[in-house]
N, C-alpha and C positions, 0 to 999 in steps of 0.2 A: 291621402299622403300628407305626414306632419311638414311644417316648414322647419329645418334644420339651422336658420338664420341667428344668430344669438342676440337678444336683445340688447341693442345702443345703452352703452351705460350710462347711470344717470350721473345727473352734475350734481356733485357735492355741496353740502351749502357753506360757506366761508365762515369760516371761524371769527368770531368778534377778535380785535385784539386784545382786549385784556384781560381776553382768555388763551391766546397764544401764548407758548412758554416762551418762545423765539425773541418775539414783541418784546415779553415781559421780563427778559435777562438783560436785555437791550439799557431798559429804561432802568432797571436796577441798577446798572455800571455807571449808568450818565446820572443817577440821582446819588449812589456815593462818591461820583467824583467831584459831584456839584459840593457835597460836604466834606470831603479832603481840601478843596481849595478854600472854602470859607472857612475851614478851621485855621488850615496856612493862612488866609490873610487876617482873620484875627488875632494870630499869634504877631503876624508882621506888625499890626496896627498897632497891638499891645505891645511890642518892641520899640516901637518908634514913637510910642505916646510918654513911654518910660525912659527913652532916650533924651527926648525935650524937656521932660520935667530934669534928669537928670544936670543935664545943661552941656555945655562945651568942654568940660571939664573931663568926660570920659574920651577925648582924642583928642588932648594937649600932644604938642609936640616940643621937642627937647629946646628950641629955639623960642617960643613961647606961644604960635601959632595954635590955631586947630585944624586938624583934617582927621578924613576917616581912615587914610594911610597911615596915620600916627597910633592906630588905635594900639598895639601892643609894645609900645615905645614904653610904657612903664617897666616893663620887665628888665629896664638897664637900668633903675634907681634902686636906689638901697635900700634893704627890706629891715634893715629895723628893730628886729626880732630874730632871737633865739631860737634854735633847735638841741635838744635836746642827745639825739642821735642822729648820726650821720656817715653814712660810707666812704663821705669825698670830704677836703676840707672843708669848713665852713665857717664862715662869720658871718655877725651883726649887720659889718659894713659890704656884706656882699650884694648882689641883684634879688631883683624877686625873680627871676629866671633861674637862677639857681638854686636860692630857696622852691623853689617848685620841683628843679630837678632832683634836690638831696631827699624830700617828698615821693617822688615819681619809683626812686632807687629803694626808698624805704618798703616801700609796698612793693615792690619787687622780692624783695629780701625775705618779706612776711609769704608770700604766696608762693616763691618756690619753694621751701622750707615747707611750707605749709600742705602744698601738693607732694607733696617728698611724705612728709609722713603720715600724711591722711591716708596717702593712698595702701603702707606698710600697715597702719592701724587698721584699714577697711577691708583690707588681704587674709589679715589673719582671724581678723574678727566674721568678718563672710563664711569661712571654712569651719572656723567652730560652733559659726552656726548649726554645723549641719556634722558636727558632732556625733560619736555613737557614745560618747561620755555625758551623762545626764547633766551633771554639776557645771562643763566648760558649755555644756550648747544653750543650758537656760541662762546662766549668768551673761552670754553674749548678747542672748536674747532682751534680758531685762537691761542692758544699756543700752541696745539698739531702741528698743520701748520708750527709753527715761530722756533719750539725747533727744529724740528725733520730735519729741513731742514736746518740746518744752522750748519759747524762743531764743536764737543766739544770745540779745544783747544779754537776758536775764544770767545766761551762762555766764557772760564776758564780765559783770557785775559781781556775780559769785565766785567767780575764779579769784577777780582781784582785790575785791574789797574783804569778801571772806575767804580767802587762802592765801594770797602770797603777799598780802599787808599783813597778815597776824604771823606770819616767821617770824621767829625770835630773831634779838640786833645782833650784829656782827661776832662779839666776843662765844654768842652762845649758840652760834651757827650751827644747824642741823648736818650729819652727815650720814646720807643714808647708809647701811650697812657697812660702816665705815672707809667708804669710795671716798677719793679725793672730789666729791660732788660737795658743794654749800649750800643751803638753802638759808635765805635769812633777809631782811627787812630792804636790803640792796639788791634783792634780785638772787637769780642761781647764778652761780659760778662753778665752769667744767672744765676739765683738763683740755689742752689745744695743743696743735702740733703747731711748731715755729719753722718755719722753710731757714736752714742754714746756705752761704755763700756757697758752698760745696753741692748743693741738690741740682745746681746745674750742669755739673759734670754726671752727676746721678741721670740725670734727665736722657740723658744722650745714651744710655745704656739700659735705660727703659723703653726707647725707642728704635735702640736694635733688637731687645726682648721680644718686641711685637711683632717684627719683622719677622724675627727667628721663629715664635710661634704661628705665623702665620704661615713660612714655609713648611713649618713639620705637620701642620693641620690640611696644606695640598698634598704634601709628598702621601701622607698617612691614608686622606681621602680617595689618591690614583692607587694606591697599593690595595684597600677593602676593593675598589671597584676591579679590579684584577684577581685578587684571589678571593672575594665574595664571604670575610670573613671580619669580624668587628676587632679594630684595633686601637678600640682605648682614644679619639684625637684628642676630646676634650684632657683628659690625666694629661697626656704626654707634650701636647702643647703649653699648657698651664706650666708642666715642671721644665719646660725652656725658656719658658718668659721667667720664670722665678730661679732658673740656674744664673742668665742672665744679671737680671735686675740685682742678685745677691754677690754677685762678682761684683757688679761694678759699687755697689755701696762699699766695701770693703776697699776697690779703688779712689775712692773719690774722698773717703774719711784718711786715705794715708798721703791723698795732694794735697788735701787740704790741715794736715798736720800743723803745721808751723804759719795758720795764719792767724790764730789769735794766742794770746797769751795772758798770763797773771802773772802782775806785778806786786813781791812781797820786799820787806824791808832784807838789808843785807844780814842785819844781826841776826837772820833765824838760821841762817845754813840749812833751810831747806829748799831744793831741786826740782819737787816734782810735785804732784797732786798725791801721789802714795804718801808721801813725806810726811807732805802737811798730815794727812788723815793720822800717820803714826804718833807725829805730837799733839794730835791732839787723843789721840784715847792716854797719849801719856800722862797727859796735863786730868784727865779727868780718871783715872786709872780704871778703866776698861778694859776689856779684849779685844773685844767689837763694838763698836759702835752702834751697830742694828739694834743694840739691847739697852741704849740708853734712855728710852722712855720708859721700858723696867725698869730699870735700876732708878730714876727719879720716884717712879711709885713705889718700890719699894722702900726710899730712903738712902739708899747707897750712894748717891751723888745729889747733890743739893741744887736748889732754883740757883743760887748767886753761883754754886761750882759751874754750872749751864752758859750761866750771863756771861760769866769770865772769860770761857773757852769759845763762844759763839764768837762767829768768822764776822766782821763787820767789809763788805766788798761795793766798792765806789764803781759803779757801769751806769752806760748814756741809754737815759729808757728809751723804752719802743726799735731796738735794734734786737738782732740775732745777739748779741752780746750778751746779755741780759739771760734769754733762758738756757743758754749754752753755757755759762759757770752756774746757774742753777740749777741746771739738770746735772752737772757734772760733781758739784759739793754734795748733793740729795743720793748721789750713786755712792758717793766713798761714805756717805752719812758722817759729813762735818754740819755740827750747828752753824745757820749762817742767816746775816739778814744783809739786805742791799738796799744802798742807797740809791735810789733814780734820782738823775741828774739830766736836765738838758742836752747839756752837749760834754764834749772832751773835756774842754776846758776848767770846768764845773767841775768835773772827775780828778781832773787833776790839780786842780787846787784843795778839793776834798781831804784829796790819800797826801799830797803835803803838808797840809795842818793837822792832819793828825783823828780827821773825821772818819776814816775809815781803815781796814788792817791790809786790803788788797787792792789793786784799780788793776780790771779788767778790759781788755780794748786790744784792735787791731796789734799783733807783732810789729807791725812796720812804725804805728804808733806811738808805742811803747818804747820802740829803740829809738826813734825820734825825738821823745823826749828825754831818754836818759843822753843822747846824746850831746841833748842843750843846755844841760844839765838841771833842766826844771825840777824834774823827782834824781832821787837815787833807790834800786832794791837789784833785784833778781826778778827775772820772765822766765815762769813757769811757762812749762807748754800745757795749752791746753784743748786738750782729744774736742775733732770735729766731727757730726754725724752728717748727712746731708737734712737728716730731719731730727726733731728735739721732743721730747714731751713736755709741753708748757703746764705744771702742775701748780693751781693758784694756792696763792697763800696769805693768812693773815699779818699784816706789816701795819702797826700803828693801828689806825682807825678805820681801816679800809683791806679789800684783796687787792692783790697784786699780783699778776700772770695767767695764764689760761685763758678759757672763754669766759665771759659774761655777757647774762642774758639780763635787761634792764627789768623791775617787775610789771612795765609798761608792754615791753615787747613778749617778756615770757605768757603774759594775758591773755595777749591777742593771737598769740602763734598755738600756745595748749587750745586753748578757747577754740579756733577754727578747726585745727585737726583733728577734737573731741567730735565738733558738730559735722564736720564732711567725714568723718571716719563712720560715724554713725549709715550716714546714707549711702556711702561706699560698699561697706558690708551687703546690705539687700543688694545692693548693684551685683555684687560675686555674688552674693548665694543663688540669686534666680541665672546668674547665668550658668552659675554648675552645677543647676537642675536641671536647664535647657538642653544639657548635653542628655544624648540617650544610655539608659545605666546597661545597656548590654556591651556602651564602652568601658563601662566599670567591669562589669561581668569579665568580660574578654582579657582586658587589663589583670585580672586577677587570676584568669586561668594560667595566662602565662606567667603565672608565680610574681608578679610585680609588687614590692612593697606599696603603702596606703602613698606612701611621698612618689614614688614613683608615679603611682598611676596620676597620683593631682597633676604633677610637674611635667611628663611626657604628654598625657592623654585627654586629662580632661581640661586641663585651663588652656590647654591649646588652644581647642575647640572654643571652650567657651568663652575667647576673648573678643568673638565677631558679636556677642551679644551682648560683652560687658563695657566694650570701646564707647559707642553712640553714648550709653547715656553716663558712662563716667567724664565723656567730654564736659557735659552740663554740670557737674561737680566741681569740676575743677573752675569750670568760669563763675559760678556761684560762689566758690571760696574765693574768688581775686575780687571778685564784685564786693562779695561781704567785708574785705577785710577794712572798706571802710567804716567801719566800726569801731575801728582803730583809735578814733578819737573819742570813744564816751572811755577810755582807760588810758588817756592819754600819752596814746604813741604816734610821733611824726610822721604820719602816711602822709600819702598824696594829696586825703581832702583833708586833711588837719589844716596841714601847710595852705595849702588854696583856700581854706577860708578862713586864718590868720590873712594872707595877703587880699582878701576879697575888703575886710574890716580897714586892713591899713591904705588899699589904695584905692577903695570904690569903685574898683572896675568888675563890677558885676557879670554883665554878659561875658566880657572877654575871661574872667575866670569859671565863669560856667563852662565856656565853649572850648579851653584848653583840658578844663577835666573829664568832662565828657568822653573827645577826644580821647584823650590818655587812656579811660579806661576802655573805649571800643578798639584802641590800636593794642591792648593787651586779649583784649577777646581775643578781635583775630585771628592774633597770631597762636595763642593756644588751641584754638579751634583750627590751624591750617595746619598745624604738627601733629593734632590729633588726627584730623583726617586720613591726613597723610598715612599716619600708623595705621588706620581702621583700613584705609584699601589694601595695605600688605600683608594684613593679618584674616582680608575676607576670600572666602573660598573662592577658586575659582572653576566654574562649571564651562563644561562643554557647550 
């Protein structure tokens, strides 16, 4: 009979430990913690070794003491130095706290802009990637190739030193396909809209517009869900916020009628902005005006007949005044040049001695002063839009209206859009590969055009795989754009390290830039997230 007993299992022999993995994870965490802390403290040691040589002088306080609470007391002295460009006021005699902050805004300016049309350049460029047209898919191809492979700065050097310093100067300013666009040795200059006094009435009517589309986009949505049938919300919403918003512009240019005027001498006995335009084709015997740069090259009216009749109008720059009789003479086609002036006063001592043919300015102004009898003429009325088109133009030695783009900033703003456009692109194309083509297929049985299918079907889809890593683009582009200073535009580290040279305070400007630029990560990375979890599928 066998013994059915199972034999006593044997004892295991104990593993050495450093050949346990357990052991050996153990001692790996405590030997790189050991050198996380002694790299910490030689950075401390090297902090504080750099601090003594530097002396007491790095946490003066404003009374003449030192402490290490005074340490960012410098940022209330006066910085000293110029900027160049600026979004807020700015002076010499201002802080270096503000100088940091007109810095801080600058770079702001460069990287929404810059994420704004990286991301339209890397949209369209993605797509033609993938192209069924041979010519638009490989030309996409070979920028994508030429950008991505080649380093920023060397772009950012090429852009500015070989393109937009060799634009011809001012008088012989490029104008692409004859757009009111400049190119030329001051930079681009673009046409810009000028917000009128009036657009705040506009405003309030733009804001029942959304309302009202908002309602007809629920009403529209309960009605498909009841009769199970498509009824157009996007069209018919859209054409309620644009019934709206066109009412009320039509309202707001007829309140705002009578609040600015032009002031003409009494001898002309003219009334109105028609008037003026009729004596002056009189004075240069026209029909139209629209035809008087023909008629100059053909001969039929002369440069001095031009000079003669050209409108000379005294207005206070940087106000709505300014492109509002601008846009307004450019519409009836009077030749006209303006004189920018400081303030009223300036205008109005102008158009009294004789410097100028009109002075434009507030209605209430204008009768103000005829009424003290500083000037004497006629107050034309003159028509208010809520918005203006500010179309620049050559005055003297220089433009005068619209946008400009410094050749500093144009530099670095092309410059970054070219290079994150580039990687943008792969980012789309591999994501609207990642989509599967039986949603193209599908998309196409139901007769959907090529735009259709991208725009309902597939970039839906494929935005859960293009969000992640176009996050990292975007913070690469606000990262980079300190680069800003090898083409000399006031960013954040320009300015910080002009103020690093004028006040010595090293670490403390280290530590505020840093900063600055990890509190811009963040936040573009908390908004992107944000996006990615609404845009990511959600499964059972």
């Amino acid at each position: 009979m066998t013994n059915s007993t199972p034999p006593p299992p044997q004892r295991t022999a104990r593993i050495p430990f450093w050949r346990d993995i357990r052991v050996l994870g153990v001692i790996a965490q405590i030997a790189f913690l050991i050198v996380v802390l002694s790299a910490l403290g030689w950075v401390a040691g090297n902090v504080g070794d750099n601090l003594s040589t530097l002396g007491e002088s790095q946490f003066l306080c404003r009374d003449g003491s030192s402490s290490v609470r005074c340490a960012f007391d410098f940022l209330r002295l006066d910085a000293q130095f110029a900027i160049s460009e600026s979004l807020i006021p700015y002076d010499p005699s201002d802080s270096y706290g503000r100088a940091l902050l007109v810095g801080a805004l600058n770079t702001i300016k460069v990287a929404a802009l810059g994420i704004v049309l990286a991301t339209v350049l890397g949209t369209v460029t993605g797509i033609a990637r993938l192209s069924s047209n041979w010519l638009i898919r490989n030309v996409a191809r070979w920028y994508v190739d030429l950008i991505r492979n080649t380093p920023l700065l060397l772009q950012l050097f090429f852009l500015f030193f070989g393109v937009i310093l060799l634009f011809p100067p001012i008088r012989e300013a490029v104008q692409p396909f004859g757009l009111p666009i400049f190119l030329s040795q001051r930079g681009i200059n673009l046409p810009g809209i000028a917000v009128m006094p009036s657009f705040t009435t506009w405003l309030l009517f733009l804001g029942g517009g959304l309302a009202l589309a908002g309602l007809v986009w629920w009403w529209l949505g309960r009605r498909e869900r009841q009769t199970e049938r498509n009824s157009n919300r996007p069209v018919w919403s859209l054409l309620a916020f644009l019934a709206v918003a066109a009412v009320g512009w039509f309202v707001a240019s007829a309140v705002a009628a009578d609040n600015q005027g032009f002031l003409v001498a009494d001898g002309t006995g003219i009334q109105s902005i028609d008037e003026l335009a009729a004596a002056t084709r009189a004075e240069l015997g026209l029909d139209d005006l629209g035809e008087l740069d023909a008629a100059v090259a053909a001969g039929i009216v002369s440069a001095e007949q031009v000079d003669a009749a050209t409108l000379s109008v005294c207005a206070v720059a940087d106000t709505p005044i300014e492109p509002n009789i601008a846009a307004t003479l450019r519409r009836a086609g009077i030749p006209y040049t303006v004189e920018r002036v400081d303030d009223l006063a300036a205008a109005v001592a102008g158009y009294s001695g004789g410097d100028c043919d009109g002075l434009a300015a507030e209605r209430a102004a204008l009768s103000a002063e005829l009424a003290a009898g500083s000037v004497t003429g006629t107050i034309l009325p003159l028509p208010e839009t809520p918005l203006r088109l500010d179309v620049p133009r050559i005055e003297g030695l220089n433009f005068v209206g619209g946008l400009r783009l410094s050749p500093n900033f144009a530099a670095i703003l092309i410059g970054l859009t070219i290079y994150t456009g580039a990687f943008i692109a792969e980012i789309v194309r591999a994501g609207i590969q990642s989509v599967a083509k039986g949603q193209s297929e599908a998309a196409r049985a139901l007769g959907l055009s090529e735009g259709q299918r991208l725009r309902l079907v597939v970039l839906p889809q494929a935005l859960r795989v293009i969000i992640p890593p176009l996050t990292s683009q975007y913070l690469n582009l606000t990262k980079n754009s300190s680069l800003a200073i090898a083409v000399g535009y006031p960013d954040l580290w320009s300015t910080a390290y002009t103020t690093l040279n004028q006040s010595g305070r090293v670490i403390q400007i280290f530590f505020l830039a840093m900063g600055t630029y990890l509190f811009f990560s963040l936040t573009i990375s908390f908004f992107l997230n944000w996006y990615n979890r609404r845009v990511a599928l959600v499964e059972r």
